[in-house]
C-alpha positions as CSV (number, residue, x, y, z in Angstrom):
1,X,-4.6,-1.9,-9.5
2,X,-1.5,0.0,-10.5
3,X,-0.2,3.4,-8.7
4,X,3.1,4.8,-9.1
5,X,5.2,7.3,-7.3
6,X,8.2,9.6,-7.8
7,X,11.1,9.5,-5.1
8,X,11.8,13.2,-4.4
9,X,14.5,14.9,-1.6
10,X,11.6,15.3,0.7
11,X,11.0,11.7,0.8
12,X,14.6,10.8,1.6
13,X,16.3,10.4,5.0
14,X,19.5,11.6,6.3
15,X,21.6,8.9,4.2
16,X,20.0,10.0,0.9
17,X,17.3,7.5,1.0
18,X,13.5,6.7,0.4
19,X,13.0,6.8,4.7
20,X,11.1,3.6,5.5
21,X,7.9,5.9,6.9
22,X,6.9,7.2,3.6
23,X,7.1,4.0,2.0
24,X,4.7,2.5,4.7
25,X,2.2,5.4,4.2
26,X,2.6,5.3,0.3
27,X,1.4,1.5,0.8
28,X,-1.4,2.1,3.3
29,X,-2.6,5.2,1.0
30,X,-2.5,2.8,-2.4
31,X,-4.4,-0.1,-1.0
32,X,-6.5,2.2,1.4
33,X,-7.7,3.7,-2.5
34,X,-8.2,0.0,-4.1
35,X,-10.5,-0.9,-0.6
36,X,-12.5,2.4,-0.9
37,X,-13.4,1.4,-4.6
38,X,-13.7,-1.9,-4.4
39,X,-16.8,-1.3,-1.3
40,X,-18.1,1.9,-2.5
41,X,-19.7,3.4,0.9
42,X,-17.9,1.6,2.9
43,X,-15.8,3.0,5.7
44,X,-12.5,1.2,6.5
45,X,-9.5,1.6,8.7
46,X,-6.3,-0.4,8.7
47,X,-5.9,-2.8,11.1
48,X,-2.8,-4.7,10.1
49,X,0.2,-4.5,8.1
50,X,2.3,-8.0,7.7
51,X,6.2,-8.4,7.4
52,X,7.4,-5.4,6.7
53,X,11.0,-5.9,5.0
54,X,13.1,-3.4,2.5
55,X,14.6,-5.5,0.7
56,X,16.9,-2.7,-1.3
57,X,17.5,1.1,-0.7
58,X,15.9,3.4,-3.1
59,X,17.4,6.2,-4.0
60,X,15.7,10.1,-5.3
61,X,14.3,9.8,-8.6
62,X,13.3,6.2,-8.6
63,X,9.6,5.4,-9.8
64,X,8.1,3.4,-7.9
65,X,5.0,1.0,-9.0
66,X,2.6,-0.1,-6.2
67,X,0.5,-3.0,-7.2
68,X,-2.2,-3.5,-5.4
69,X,-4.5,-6.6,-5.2
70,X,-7.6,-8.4,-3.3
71,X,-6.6,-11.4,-1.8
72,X,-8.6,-12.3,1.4
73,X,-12.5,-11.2,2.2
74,X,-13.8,-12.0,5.7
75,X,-17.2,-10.9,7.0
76,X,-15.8,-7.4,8.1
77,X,-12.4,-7.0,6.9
78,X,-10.0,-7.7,3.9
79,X,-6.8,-7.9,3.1
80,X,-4.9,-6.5,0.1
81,X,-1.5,-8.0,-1.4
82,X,1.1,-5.0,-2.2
83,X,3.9,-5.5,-4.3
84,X,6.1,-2.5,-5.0
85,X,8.4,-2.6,-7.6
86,X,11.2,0.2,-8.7
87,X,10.9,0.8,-12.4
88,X,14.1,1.5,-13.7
89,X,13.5,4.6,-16.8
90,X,17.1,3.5,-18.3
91,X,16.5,0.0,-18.9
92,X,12.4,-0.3,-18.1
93,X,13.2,-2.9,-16.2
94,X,11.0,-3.7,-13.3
95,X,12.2,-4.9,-9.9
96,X,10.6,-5.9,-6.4
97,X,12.0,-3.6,-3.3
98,X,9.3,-4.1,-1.1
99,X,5.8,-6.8,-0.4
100,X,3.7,-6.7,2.4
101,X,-0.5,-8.0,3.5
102,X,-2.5,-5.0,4.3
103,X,-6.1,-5.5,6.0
104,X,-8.8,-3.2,7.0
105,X,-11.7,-4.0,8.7
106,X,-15.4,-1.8,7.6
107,X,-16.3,0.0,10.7
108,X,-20.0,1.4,11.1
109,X,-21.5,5.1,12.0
110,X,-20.0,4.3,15.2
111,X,-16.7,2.6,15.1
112,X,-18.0,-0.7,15.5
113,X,-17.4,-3.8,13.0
114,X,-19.5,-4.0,10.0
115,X,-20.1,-7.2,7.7
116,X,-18.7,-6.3,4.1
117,X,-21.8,-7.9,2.6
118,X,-24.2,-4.8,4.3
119,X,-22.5,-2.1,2.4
């Protein structure tokens, strides 16, 4: 799955910027929309995000492509791979800023774990 986002002044810190936070929550909200259609019903919450590492600063008016794929199931939780990539509009060329694992886990009416196979 494929979702993509401009780099605007809000999203920028006081050096000029993409600030870290947004990048995080752009992740979580991207994979948190992949989960939710991938287990239609289901209820999830994240649970864990692995090695987070910028590897390159990003500056206003970048596009940024988040792609998004399945790539662990469990019995109550699953993990998404997350590459984002900063799509350059002079050159198209595509480059890798930023990968990280993302799992949620299905929660229940009330908050308890929920095997993926009973949605």
């Amino acid at each position: 799955m494929e979702n993509y986002k401009l780099v605007l002044p809000e999203h920028l810190n006081h050096y000029g910027f993409l600030f870290g936070g947004n990048l995080l929550k752009w992740v979580d909200e991207v994979s948190y929309i992949a989960v939710s259609l991938d287990y239609p019903g289901g209820n999830f919450v994240t649970v864990a995000m692995d090695k987070v590492v910028f590897q390159e600063s990003i500056r206003k008016g970048t596009i940024l492509c988040f792609e998004t794929k399945k790539n662990r199931e469990g019995r109550t939780s699953v993990e998404y791979l997350v590459n984002v990539y900063k799509d350059s509009i002079s050159t198209g060329e595509k480059k890798q800023v930023f990968s990280t694992s993302i799992t949620f886990v299905c929660l229940d009416e009330h908050g308890k774990k929920k095997p993926l196979n009973s949605i």
